[in-house]
C-alpha positions in Angstrom: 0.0 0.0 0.0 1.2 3.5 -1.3 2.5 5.6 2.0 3.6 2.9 4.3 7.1 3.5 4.0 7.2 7.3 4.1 7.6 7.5 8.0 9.3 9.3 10.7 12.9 10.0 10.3 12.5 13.6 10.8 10.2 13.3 14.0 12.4 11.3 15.7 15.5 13.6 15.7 12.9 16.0 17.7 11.9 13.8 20.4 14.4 14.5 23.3 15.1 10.8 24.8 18.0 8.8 26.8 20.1 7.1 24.5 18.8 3.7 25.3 15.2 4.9 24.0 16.5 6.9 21.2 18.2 3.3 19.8 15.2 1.4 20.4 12.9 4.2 18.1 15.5 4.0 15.6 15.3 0.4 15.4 11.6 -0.2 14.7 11.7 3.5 12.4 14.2 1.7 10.6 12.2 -1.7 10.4 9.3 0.1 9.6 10.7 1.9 6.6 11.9 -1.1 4.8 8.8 -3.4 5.5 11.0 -6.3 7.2 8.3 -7.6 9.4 9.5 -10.7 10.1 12.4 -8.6 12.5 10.3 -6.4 13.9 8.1 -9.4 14.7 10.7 -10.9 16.3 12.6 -8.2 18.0 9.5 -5.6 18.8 8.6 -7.3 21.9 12.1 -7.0 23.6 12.3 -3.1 22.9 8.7 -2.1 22.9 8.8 -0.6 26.4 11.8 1.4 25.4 10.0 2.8 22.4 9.5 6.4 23.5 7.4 7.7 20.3 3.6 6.7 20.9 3.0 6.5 17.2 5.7 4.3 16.7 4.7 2.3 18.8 1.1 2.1 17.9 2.2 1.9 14.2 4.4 -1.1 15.0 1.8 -2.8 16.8 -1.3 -1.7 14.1 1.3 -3.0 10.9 2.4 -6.3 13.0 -1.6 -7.0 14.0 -2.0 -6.9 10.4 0.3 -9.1 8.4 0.7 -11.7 11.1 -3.3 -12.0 11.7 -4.3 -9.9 14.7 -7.0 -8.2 13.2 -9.1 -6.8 16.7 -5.3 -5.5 17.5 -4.8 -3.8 14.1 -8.7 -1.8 14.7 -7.8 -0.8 18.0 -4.4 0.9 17.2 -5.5 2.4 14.2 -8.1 4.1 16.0 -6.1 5.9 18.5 -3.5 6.3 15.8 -6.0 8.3 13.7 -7.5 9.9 17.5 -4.5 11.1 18.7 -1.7 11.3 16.4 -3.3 12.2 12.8 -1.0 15.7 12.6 2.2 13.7 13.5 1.4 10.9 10.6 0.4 13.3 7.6 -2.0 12.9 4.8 -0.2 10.0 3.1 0.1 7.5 6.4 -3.6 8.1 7.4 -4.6 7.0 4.3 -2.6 4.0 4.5 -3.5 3.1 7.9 -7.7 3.8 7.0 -6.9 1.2 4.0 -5.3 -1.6 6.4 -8.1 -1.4 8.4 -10.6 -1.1 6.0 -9.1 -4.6 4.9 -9.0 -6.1 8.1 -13.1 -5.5 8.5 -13.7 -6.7 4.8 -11.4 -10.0 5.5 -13.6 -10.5 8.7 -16.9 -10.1 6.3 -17.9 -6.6 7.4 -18.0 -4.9 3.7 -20.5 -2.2 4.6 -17.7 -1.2 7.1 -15.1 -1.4 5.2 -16.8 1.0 2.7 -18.3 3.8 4.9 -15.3 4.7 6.7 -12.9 5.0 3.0 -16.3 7.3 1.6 -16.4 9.3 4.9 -12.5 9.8 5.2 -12.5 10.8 0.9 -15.8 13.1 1.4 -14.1 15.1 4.3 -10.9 15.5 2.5 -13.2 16.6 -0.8 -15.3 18.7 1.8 -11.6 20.4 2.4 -10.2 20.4 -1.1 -7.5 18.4 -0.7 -6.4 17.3 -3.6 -4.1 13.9 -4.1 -4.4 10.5 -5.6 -7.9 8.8 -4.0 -7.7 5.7 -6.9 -6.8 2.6 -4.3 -9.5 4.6 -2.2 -11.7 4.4 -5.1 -10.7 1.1 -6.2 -11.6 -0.3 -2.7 -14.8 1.2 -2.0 -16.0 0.2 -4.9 -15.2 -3.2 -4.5 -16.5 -3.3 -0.4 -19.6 -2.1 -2.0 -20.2 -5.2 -4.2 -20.5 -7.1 -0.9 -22.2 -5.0 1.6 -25.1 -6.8 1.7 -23.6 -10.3 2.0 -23.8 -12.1 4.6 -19.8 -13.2 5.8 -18.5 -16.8 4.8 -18.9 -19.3 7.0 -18.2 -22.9 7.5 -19.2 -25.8 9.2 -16.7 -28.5 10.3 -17.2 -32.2 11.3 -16.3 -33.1 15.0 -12.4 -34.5 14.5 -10.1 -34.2 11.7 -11.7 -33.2 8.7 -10.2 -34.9 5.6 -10.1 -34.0 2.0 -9.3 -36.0 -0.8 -7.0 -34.1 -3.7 -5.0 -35.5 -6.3 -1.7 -33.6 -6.7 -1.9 -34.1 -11.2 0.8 -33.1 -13.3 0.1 -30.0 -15.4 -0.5 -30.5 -19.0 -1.1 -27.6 -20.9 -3.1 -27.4 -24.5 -0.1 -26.9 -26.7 1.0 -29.3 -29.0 4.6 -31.0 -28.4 5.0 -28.9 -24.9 7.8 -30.8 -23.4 8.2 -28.5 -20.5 8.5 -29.1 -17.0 5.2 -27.4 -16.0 5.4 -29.4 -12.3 1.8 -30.4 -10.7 -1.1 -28.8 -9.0 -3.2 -30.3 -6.3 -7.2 -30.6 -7.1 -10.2 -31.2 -4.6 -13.4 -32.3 -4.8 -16.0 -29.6 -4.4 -19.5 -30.2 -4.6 -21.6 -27.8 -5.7 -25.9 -28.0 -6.1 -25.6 -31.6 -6.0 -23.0 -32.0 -8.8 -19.3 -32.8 -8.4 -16.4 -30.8 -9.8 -12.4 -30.5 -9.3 -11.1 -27.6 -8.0 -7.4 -26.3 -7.9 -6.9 -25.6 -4.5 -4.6 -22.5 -4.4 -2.7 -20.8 -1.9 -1.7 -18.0 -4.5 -5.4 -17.0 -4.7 -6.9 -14.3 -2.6 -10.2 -15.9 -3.0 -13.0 -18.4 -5.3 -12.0 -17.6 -8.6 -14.8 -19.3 -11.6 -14.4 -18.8 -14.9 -17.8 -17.0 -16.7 -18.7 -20.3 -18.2 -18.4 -22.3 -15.3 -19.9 -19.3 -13.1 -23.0 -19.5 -14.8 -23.0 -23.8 -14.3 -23.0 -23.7 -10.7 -25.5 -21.1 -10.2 -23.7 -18.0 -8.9 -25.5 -15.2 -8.2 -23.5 -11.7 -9.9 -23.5 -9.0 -8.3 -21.3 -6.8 -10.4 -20.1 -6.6 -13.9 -16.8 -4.7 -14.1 -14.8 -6.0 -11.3 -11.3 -4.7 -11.5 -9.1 -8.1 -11.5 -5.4 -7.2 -10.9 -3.5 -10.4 -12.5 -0.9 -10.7 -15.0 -2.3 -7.6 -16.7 -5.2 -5.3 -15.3 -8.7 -7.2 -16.9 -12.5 -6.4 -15.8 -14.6 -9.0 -14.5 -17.2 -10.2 -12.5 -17.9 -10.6 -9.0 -21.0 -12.7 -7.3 -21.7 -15.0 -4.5 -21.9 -18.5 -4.3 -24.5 -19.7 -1.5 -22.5 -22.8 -0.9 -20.5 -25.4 -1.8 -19.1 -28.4 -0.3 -15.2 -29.4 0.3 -15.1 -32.8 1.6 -17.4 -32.9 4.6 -17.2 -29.0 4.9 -20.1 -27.3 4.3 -19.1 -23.8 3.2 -21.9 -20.4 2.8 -22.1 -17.3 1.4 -18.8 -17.5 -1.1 -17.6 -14.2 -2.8 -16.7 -15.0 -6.1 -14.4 -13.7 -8.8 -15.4 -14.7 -12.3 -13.2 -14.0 -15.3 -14.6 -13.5 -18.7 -10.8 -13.1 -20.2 -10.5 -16.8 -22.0 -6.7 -15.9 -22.4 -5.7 -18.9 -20.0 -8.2 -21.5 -20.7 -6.8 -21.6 -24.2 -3.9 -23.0 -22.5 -5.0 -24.7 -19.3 -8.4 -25.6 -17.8 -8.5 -23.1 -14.9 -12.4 -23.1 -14.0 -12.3 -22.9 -10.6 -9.5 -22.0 -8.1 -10.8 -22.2 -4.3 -8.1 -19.2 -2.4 -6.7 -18.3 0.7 -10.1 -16.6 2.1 -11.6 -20.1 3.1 -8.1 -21.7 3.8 -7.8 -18.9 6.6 -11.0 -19.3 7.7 -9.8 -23.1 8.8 -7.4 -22.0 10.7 -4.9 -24.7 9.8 -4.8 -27.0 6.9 -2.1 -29.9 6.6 -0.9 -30.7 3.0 0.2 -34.5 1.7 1.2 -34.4 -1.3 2.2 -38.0 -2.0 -0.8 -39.3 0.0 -3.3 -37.4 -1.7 -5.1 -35.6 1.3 -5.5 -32.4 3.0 -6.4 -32.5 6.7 -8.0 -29.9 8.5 -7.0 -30.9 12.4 -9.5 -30.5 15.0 -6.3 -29.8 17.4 -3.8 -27.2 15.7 -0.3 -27.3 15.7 1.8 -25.7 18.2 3.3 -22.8 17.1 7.5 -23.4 16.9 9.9 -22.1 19.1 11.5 -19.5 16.5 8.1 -18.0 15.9 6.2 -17.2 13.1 8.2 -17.8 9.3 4.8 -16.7 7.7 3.1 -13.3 7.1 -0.4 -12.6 5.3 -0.6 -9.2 3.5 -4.3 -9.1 2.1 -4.5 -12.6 1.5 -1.1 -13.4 -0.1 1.2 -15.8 2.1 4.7 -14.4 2.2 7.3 -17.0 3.6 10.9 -16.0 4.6 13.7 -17.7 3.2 17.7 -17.2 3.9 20.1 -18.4 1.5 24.0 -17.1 2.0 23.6 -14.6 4.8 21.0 -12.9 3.1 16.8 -13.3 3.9 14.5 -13.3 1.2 10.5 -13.2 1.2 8.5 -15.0 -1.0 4.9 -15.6 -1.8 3.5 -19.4 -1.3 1.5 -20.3 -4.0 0.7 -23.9 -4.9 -1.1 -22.6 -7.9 3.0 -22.7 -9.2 3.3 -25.9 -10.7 6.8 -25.4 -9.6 8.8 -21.9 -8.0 10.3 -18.7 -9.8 12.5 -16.3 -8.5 12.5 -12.5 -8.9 14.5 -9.0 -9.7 15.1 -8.7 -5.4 17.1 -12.3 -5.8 18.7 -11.3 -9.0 20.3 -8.4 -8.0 21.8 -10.0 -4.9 23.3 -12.8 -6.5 23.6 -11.2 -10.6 27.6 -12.6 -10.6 26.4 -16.1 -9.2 24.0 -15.9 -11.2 25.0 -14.6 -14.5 27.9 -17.5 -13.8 25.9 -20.6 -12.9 22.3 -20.3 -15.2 21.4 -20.3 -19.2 19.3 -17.9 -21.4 15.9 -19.6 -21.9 12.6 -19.0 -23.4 9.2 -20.6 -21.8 5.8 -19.9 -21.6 4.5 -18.1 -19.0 1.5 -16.0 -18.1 -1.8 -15.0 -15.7 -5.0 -13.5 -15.8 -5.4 -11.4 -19.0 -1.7 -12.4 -20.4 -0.2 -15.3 -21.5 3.0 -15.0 -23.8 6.8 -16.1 -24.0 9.4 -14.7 -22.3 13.2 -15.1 -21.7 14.6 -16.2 -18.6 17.5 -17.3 -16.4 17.5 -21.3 -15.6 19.8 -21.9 -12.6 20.4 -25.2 -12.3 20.1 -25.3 -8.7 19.9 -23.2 -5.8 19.3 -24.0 -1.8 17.4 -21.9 0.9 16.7 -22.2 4.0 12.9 -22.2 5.2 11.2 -23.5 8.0 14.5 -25.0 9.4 14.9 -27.1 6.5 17.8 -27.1 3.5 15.4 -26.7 0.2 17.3 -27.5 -3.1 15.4 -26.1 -6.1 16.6 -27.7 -9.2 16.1 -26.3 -12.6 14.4 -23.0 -11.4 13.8 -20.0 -12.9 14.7 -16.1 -12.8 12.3 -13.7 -14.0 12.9 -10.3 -14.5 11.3 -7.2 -14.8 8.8 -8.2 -12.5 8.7 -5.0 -10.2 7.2 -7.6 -7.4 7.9 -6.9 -3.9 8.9 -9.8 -2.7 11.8 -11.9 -3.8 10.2 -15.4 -5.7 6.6 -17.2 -5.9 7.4 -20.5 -4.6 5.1 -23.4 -5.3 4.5 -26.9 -5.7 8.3 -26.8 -6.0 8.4 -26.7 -2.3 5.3 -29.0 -1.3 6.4 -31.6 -3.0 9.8 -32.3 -1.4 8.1 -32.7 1.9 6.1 -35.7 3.3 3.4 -33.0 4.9 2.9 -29.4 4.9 1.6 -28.0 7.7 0.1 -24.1 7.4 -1.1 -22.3 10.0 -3.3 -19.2 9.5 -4.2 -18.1 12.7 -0.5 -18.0 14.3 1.1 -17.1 11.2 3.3 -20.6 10.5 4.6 -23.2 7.9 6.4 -26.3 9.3 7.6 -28.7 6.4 7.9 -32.3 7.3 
């Protein structure tokens, strides 16, 4: 979100503090500028009570509620940010902090919320004639207003542990003579008025996501035409609601649904139905194994490790740390990635190693609204360190030019070198087994 990292360099030098203090605001300042949040995760709790600058503190605490799943913490110091501290933060920081809270009420369900407080913040800054960029204000008001009157997802979850078949398939792509490495992608059984269909089950997915054909098969109700649909290019689509659906023995209600009427990727793959990281997280905790061809979801979680959480949501996208050579890299868990791809942040860490060790190459690659050929970089192997485990990626890919803010999207690449794949929402966790 635009404005997050313009913060308080400036304020600080006027604060008068003891030099224990004054090292402690410097620290988080600093963490907060660059958007590690995996260190101020971990090191915020030691120097908290020696943070002198309120709004530090209260941003610390608002920003860490809301990538590592503390959503009634992320409301309550946003509020007294925006009560007590709105000349300190500046135009540009309230409007971020309004926009991570409006997405913590929409991701609990409350999309009326969500929507009155962005129009009441852009009506009073209209009222005043200020005068800057409101598009993500725009953008996200108009999209909490789809929902408003929905009621929030639910589920409901047999006594026990919960069991869903899937069957982790080898991609195959409609192109004739593709001998590619494409890797697989893990399916589940969804049943929907009555009928039976295969859904990918992807962790790179904010949400449902239906094709308009297959939209219109299981009966989803649309409740807006010209959805704005950020994927490989910017498209317009649909959104609706499903009323439910079933995933093994879990009953499922009141679905939001993306539907894309681009056909650009079913020319190439039959991507009808994707179920996302909205219902995953409303589980809790699902367990991944891949070469038993289940997905559990426990009726006991798993205890969150020792060294904390290696896991951080930012608006539905699971970002995983990873440390390879000294250096710690971020990237986004997505098992719709047949396999894992890394990105310009890598690159430019490691261009001599690099440069040295992979081949010019030209592949296939694409998302919603694009799919075309580009050239990349195949290493032929490279190891990182995540979860407390040594993972070897053989034969992967650089990709650049991606302006992404995180370093790789790293897939079934990962899952499938472990026996089970544990991911835990709610504490903010992966443990690979």
């Amino acid at each position: 979100m635009k404005g997050l990292k313009k913060l308080l360099c400036t304020l600080m030098l006027c604060v008068a503090m003891g030099a224990m203090a004054q090292k402690a605001d410097m620290r988080v300042g600093e963490l907060l500028n660059s958007g590690d949040w995996f260190t101020l995760e971990k090191e915020f709790p030691a120097i908290k009570d020696s943070v002198q600058t309120p709004m530090l503190r209260l941003m610390s605490e608002a920003l860490l509620g809301y990538y590592f799943n503390r959503p009634d913490k992320t409301i309550e110091c946003v509020d007294s940010l925006l009560q007590y501290h709105q000349s300190e933060l500046g135009i540009d920081n309230i409007t971020s902090m309004l926009l991570v809270k409006s997405v913590t009420e929409a991701n609990r369900g409350d999309y009326a919320v969500a929507a009155d407080m962005l129009k009441d913040f852009k009506s009073q800054l209209v009222a005043q004639g200020v005068a800057m960029d409101y598009s993500l204000v725009d953008e996200a008001i108009r999209f909490y207003d789809i929902f408003r009157d929905c009621q929030p997802m639910s589920v409901d979850v047999p006594k026990g542990d919960a069991v869903i078949a899937m069957s982790n398939d080898s991609i195959v792509l409609k192109i004739e003579n593709d001998t590619v490495p494409r890797g697989t992608t893990m399916y589940v059984p969804v049943t929907v008025n009555s009928k039976q269909y295969k859904a990918i089950f992807d962790t790179g997915a904010g949400s449902t996501f239906m094709s308009e054909e297959f939209a219109r098969k299981a009966g989803v109700r649309i409740l807006a035409d010209s959805l704005l649909i950020r994927g490989g290019e910017v498209v317009y689509g649909q959104a609706g609601v499903l009323d439910s659906m079933q995933v093994g023995d879990i009953m499922v209600r009141n679905i939001p649904v993306t539907i894309n009427q681009d056909t650009t990727l079913n020319k190439i793959a039959d991507i009808d139905f994707v179920i996302g990281v909205d219902l995953m997280a409303l589980l809790g905790e699902i367990q991944i194994f891949p070469h038993d061809g289940k997905i559990v979801i426990p009726a006991r979680f798993t205890v969150k490790p020792a060294s904390g959480s290696n896991m951080y949501i930012d608006n539905r996208s699971l970002i995983i740390r990873g440390e390879s050579g000294g250096e710690a890299y971020d990237f986004l868990l997505d098992t719709g990635n047949g396999l894992a791809a890394l990105y310009d942040g890598f690159y430019e860490k490691n261009k001599a190693a690099v440069d040295a060790k992979s081949k010019r190459v030209r592949r296939l690659t694409g998302g919603i609204g694009v799919v075309e050929e580009r050239d990349m970089l195949l290493l032929p192997e490279w190891t990182f360190m995540i979860g407390g485990k040594n993972v070897m990626f053989r034969n992967i890919t650089v990709t650049l030019g991606n302006n992404h803010s995180y370093d790789g999207n790293i897939g079934m690449a990962l899952v499938n070198q472990f026996d089970k794949v544990t991911i835990n929402f709610n504490e903010c966790f992966v443990i690979l087994e």
